[in-house]
BALOBA-1460 file (C-alpha; in Angstrom, 3 decimals):
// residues 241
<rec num="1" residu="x" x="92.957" y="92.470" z="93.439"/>
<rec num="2" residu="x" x="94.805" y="91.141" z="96.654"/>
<rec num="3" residu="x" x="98.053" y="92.770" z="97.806"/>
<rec num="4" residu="x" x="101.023" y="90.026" z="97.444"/>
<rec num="5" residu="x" x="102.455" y="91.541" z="100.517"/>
<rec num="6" residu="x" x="100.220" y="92.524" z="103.374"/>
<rec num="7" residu="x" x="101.827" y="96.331" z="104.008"/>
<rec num="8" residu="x" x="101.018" y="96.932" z="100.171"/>
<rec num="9" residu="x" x="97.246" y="98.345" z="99.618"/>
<rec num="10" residu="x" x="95.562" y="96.622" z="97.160"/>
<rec num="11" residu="x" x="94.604" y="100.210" z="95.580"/>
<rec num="12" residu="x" x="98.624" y="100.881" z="94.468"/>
<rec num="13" residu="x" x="98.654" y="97.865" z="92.601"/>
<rec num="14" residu="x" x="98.571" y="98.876" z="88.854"/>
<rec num="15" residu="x" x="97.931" y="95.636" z="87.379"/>
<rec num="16" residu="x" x="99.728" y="92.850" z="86.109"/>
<rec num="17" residu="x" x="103.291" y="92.992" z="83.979"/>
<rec num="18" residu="x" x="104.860" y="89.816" z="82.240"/>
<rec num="19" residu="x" x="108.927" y="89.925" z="81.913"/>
<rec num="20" residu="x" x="108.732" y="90.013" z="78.301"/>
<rec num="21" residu="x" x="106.603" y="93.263" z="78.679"/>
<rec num="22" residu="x" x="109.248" y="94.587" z="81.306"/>
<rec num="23" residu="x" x="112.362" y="94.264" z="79.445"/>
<rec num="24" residu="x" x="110.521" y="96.270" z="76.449"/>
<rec num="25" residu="x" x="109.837" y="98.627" z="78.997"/>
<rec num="26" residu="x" x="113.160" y="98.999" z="80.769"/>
<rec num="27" residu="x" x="115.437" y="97.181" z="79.025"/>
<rec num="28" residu="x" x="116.656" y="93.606" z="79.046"/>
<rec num="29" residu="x" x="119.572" y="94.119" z="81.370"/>
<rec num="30" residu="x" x="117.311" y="96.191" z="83.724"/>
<rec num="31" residu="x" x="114.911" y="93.895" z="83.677"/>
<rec num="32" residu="x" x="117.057" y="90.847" z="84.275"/>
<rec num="33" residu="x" x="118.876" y="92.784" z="87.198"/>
<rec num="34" residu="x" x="115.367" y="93.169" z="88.930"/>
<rec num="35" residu="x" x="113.877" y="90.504" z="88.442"/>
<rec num="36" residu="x" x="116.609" y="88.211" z="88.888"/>
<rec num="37" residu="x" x="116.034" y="89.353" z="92.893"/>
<rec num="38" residu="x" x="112.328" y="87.978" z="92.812"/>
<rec num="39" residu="x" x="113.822" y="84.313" z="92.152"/>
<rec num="40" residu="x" x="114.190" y="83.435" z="95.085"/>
<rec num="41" residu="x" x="110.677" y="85.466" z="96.461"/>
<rec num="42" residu="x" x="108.559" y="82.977" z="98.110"/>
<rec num="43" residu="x" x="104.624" y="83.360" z="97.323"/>
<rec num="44" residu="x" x="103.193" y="82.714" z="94.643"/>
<rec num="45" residu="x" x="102.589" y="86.446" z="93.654"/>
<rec num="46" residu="x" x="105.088" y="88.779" z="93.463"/>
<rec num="47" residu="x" x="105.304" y="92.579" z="93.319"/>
<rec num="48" residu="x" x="108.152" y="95.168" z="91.943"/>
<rec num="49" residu="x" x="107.264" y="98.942" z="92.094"/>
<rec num="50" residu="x" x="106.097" y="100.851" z="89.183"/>
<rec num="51" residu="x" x="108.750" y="102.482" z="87.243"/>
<rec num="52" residu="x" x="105.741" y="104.643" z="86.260"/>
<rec num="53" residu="x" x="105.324" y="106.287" z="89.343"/>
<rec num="54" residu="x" x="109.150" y="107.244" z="89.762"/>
<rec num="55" residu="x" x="111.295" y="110.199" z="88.123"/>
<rec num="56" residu="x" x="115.023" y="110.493" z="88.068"/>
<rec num="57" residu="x" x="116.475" y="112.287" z="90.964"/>
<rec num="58" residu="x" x="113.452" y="110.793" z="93.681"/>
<rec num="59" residu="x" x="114.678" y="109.985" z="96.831"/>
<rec num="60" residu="x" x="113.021" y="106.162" z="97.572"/>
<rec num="61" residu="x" x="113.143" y="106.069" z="101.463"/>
<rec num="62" residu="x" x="112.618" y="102.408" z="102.833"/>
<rec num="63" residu="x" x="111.881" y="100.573" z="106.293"/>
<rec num="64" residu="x" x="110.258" y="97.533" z="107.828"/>
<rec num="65" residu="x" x="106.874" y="96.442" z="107.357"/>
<rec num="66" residu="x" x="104.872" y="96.858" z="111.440"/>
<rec num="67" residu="x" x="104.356" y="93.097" z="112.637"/>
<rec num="68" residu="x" x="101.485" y="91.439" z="112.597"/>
<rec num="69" residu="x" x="100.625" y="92.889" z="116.507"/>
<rec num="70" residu="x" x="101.059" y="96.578" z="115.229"/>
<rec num="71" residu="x" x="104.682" y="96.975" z="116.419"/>
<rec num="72" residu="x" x="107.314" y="98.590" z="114.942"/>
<rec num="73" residu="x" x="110.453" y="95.976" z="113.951"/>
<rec num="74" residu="x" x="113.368" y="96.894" z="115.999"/>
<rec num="75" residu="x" x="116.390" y="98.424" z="113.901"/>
<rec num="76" residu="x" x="119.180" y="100.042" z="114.938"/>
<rec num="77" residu="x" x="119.014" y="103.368" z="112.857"/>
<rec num="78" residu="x" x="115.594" y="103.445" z="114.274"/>
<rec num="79" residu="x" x="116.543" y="103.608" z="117.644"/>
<rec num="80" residu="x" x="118.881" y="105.850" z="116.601"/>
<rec num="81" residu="x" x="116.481" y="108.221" z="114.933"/>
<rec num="82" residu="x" x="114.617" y="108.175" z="118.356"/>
<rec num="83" residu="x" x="117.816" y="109.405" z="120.008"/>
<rec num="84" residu="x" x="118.305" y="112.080" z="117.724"/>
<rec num="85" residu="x" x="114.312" y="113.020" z="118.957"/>
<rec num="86" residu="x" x="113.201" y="112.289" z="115.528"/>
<rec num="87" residu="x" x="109.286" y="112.049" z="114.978"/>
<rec num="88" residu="x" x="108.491" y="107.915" z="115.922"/>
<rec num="89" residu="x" x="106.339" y="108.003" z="112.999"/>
<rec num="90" residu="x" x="109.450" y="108.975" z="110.654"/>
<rec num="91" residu="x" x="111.742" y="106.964" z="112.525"/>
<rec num="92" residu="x" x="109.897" y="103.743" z="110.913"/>
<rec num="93" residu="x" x="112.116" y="104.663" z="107.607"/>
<rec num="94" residu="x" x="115.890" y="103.518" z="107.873"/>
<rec num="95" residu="x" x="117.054" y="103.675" z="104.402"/>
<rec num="96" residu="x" x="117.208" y="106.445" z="101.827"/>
<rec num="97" residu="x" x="118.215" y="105.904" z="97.970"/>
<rec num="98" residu="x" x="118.346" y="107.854" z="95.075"/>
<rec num="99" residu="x" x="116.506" y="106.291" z="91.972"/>
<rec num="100" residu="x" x="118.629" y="106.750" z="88.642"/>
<rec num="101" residu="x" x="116.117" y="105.296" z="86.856"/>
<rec num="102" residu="x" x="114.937" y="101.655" z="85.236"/>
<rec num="103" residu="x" x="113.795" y="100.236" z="88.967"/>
<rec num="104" residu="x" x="117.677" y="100.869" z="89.858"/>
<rec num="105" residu="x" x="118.898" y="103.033" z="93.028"/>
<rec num="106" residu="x" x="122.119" y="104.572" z="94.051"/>
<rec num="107" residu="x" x="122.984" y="104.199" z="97.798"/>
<rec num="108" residu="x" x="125.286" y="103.715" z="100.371"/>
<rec num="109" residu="x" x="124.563" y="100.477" z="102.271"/>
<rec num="110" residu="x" x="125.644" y="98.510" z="104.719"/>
<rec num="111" residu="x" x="128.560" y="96.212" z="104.462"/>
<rec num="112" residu="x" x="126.514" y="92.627" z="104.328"/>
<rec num="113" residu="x" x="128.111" y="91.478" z="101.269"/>
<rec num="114" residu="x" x="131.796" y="91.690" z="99.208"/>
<rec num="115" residu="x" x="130.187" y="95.065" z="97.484"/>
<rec num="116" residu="x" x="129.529" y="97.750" z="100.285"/>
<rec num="117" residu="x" x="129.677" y="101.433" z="100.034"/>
<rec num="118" residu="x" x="128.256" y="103.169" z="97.275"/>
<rec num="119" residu="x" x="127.018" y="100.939" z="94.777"/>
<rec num="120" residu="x" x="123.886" y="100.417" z="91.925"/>
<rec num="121" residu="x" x="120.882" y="97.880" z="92.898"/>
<rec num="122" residu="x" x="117.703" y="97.207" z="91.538"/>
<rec num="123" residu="x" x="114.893" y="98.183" z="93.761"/>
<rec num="124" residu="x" x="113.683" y="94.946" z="93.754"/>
<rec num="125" residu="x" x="115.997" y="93.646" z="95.812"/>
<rec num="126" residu="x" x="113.835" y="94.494" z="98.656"/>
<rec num="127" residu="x" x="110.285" y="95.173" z="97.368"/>
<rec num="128" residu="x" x="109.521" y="91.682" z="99.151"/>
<rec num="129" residu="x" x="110.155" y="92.698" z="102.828"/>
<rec num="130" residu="x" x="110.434" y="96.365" z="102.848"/>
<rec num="131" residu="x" x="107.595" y="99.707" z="102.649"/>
<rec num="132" residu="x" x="108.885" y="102.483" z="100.016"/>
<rec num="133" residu="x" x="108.138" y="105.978" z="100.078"/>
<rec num="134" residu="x" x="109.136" y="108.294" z="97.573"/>
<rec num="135" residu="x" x="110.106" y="112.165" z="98.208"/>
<rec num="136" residu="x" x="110.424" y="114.500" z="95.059"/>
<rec num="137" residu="x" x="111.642" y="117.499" z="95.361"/>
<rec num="138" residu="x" x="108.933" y="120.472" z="95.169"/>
<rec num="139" residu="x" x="111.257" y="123.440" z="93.915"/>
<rec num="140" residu="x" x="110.840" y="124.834" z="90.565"/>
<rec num="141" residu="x" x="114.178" y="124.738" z="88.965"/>
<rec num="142" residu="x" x="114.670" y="120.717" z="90.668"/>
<rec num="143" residu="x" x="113.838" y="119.222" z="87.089"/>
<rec num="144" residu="x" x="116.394" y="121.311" z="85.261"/>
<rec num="145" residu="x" x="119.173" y="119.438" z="87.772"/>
<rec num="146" residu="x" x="117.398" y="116.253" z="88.382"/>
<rec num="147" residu="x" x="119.648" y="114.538" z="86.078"/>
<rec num="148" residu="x" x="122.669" y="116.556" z="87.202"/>
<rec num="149" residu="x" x="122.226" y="114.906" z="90.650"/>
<rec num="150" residu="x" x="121.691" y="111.367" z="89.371"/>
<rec num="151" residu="x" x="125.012" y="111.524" z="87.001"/>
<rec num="152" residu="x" x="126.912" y="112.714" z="90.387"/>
<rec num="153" residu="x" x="125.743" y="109.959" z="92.031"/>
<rec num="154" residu="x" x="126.366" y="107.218" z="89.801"/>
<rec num="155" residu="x" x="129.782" y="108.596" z="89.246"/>
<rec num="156" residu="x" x="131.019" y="108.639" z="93.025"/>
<rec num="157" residu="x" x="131.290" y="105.199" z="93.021"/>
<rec num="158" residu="x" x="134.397" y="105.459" z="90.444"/>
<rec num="159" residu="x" x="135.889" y="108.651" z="90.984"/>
<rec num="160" residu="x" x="135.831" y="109.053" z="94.835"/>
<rec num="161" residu="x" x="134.458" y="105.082" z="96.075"/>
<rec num="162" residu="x" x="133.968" y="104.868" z="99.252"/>
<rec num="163" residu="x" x="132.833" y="102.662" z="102.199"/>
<rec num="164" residu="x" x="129.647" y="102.623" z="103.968"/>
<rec num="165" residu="x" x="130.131" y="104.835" z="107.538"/>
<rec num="166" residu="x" x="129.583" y="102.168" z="110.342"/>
<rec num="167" residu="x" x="131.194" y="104.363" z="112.801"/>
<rec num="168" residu="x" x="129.509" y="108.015" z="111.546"/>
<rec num="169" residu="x" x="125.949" y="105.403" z="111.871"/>
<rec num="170" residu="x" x="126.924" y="104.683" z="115.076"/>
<rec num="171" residu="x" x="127.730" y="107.969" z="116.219"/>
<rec num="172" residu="x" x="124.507" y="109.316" z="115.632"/>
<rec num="173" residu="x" x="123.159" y="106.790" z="117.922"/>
<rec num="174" residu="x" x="125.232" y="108.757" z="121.016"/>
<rec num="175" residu="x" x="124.793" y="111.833" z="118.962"/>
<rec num="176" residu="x" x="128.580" y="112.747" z="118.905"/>
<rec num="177" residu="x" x="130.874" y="113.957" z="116.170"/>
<rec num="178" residu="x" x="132.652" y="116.806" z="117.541"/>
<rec num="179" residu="x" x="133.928" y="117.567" z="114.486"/>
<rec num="180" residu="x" x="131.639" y="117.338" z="111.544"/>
<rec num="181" residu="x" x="131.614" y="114.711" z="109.077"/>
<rec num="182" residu="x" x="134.650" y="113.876" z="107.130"/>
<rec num="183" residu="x" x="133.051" y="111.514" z="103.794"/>
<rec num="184" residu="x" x="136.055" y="111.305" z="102.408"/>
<rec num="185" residu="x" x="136.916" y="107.754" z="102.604"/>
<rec num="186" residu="x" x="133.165" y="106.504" z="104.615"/>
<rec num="187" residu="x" x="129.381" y="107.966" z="103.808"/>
<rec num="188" residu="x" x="126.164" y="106.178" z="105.110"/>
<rec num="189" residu="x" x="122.897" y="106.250" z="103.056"/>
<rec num="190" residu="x" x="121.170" y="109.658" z="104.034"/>
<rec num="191" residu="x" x="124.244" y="111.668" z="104.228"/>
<rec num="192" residu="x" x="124.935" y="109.923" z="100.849"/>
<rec num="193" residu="x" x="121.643" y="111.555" z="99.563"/>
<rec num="194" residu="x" x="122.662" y="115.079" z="100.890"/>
<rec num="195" residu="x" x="125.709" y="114.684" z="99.101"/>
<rec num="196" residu="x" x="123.884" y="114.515" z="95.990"/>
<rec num="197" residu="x" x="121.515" y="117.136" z="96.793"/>
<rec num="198" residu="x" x="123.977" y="120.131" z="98.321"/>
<rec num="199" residu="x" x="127.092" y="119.627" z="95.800"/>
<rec num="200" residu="x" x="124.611" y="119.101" z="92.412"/>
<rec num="201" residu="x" x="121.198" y="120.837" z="93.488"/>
<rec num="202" residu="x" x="122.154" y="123.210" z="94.827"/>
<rec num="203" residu="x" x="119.493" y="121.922" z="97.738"/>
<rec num="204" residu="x" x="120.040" y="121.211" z="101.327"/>
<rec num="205" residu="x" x="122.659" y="122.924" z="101.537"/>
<rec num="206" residu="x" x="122.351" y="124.024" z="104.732"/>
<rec num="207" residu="x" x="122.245" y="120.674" z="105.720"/>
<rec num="208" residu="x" x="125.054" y="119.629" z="104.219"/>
<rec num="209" residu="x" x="127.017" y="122.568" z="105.482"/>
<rec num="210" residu="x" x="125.969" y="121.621" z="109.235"/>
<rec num="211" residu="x" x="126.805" y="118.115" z="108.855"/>
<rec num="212" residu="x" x="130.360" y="118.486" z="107.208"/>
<rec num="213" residu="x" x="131.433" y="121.240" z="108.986"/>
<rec num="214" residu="x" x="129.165" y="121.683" z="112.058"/>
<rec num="215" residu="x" x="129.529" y="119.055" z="115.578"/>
<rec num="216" residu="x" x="127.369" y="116.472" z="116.549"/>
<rec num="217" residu="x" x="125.514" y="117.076" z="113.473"/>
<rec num="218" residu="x" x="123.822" y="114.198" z="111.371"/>
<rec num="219" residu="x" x="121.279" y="113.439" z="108.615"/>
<rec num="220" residu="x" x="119.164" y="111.031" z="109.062"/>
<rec num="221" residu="x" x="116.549" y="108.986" z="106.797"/>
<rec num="222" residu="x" x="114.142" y="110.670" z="109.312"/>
<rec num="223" residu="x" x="114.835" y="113.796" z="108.474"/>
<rec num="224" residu="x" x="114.336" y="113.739" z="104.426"/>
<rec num="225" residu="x" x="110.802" y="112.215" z="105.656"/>
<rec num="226" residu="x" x="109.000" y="114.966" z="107.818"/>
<rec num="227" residu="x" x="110.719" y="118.006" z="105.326"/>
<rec num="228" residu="x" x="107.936" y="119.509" z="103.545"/>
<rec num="229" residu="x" x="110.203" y="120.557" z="100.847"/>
<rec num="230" residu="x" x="109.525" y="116.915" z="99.490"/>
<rec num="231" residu="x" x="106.045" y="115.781" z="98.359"/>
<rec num="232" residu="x" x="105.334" y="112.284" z="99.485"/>
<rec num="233" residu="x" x="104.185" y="109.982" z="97.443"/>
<rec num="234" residu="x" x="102.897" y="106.426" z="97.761"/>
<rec num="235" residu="x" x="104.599" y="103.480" z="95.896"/>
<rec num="236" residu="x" x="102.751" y="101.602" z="93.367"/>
<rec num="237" residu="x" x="103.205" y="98.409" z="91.850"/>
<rec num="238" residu="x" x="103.072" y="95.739" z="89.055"/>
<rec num="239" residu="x" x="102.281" y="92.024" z="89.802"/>
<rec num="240" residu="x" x="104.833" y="90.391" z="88.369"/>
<rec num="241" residu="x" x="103.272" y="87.530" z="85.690"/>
C-alpha cells in the first residue's frame, strides 16, 4: 500500500476505514469534526491517524514534513529551539498537544483564526501537511492520572481561558524572561502541556517550577521530545474510504 503523503511510511498505514465505520468507532460528532477537515484535502487518498494507536493523556508532538531536497522547513519556534541549543533533530517538532481522546487534542495555538488560546481540535486538522509523534508517559502510576490530566485540560478553557503567549514564544527566541512565566492570562502550546503534567501528574514538576518561577526559563516542544521519560512512538494511520 502507497503512503497518501510522502513523510508517512507505507508500513504505519493500518488499512482502510469508511466514515460510516468511523463514526461507529468514535462517534458521529467526532467523526464529523475530523473528517469534516479532510474536505477540503486535495489527493485523491487521504489519511487520519489511528485512534488505535493513541491513549488518553499522550502528548501528540507535530512539525513540518523535510522538503523534497532534504531540508528542514523554516519555522520560527524552530529557530527558536536552535537558540535555546536544543538538539536540531528535536527542533524539527514545533507543536505539542495533548490527545483527550476520539482523534481530538487540547492545545494552545496560535492566534490564526477568531478561536485562539486554548481550545479542542480534531487531529485531523493537520494530518495532511504535518509529521506526528506521540510521547506517553513511562511512569507506573501515569495511567491512574491519565484521565486526571485530560479533564484539567479540557476544563482550562472555561474556568481560567486564556490566550495563546505570542510574546512568552517570542521570548524564548532571545531567551529572556527575567522573571518566570506568568500563564495567567497567556500560555503557548508546550508550556500548556507542562501545565497539565506538573498541576495534575504530579510530573514535570521540576519543570514547571523552573519555568513559573525561575528566569529565562522556557519549555519547549523540543524538550518533551529528547526526555526519555516519554516512550516514542510512531503514528499510524487509516486511509480514509
Amino acid at each position: 500500500m502507497a503512503a497518501a503523503y510522502h513523510w508517512v511510511d507505507a508500513a504505519n498505514i493500518s488499512g482502510s476505514i469508511s466514515n460510516k465505520t468511523l463514526t461507529a468507532e468514535i462517534g458521529k460528532p467526532a467523526a464529523n469534526s475530523a473528517v469534516g477537515k479532510l474536505r477540503f484535502v486535495s489527493g485523491a487518498k487521504r489519511l487520519i491517524p489511528s485512534y488505535e494507536c493513541m491513549e488518553i493523556g499522550d502528548i501528540i508532538l507535530s512539525g513540518y514534513p523535510k522538503k523534497k531536497n532534504g531540508k528542514d522547513k523554516w519555522h520560527p519556534v524552530r529557530s527558536s529551539q536552535i537558540r535555546q541549543g536544543c538538539d536540531a533533530t528535536s527542533c524539527r517538532w514545533t507543536h505539542a498537544m495533548l490527545y483527550v481522546g476520539e482523534l481530538h487534542v487540547i492545545e494552545s495555538n496560535k492566534p490564526t483564526s477568531l478561536r485562539t488560546g486554548v481550545t479542542l481540535a480534531p487531529l485531523t486538522r493537520d494530518a495532511h501537511s504535518r509529521e506526528f509523534l506521540i510521547l506517553r508517559y513511562k511512569g507506573e502510576d501515569f495511567p491512574a492520572r491519565r484521565d486526571d490530566i485530560a479533564r484539567y485540560a479540557l476544563m482550562s478553557p472555561y474556568l481560567t481561558p486564556r490566550r495563546y503567549d505570542v510574546r512568552g514564544a517570542m521570548a524564548s527566541h532571545f531567551r529572556w524572561r527575567p522573571k518566570g512565566a506568568d500563564h495567567s492570562e497567556r500560555i503557548f502550546c508546550s508550556e500548556f502541556i507542562l501545565e497539565c503534567y506538573g498541576v495534575q501528574g504530579p510530573f514535570l514538576v521540576k519543570e514547571f517550577l523552573a519555568v513559573t518561577e525561575g528566569a529565562n526559563s522556557f519549555f519547549l516542544p523540543a524538550h518533551l521530545a529528547v526526555d526519555d521519560r516519554f516512550e516514542k512512538i510512531a503514528m499510524r494511520y487509516f486511509e480514509l474510504d
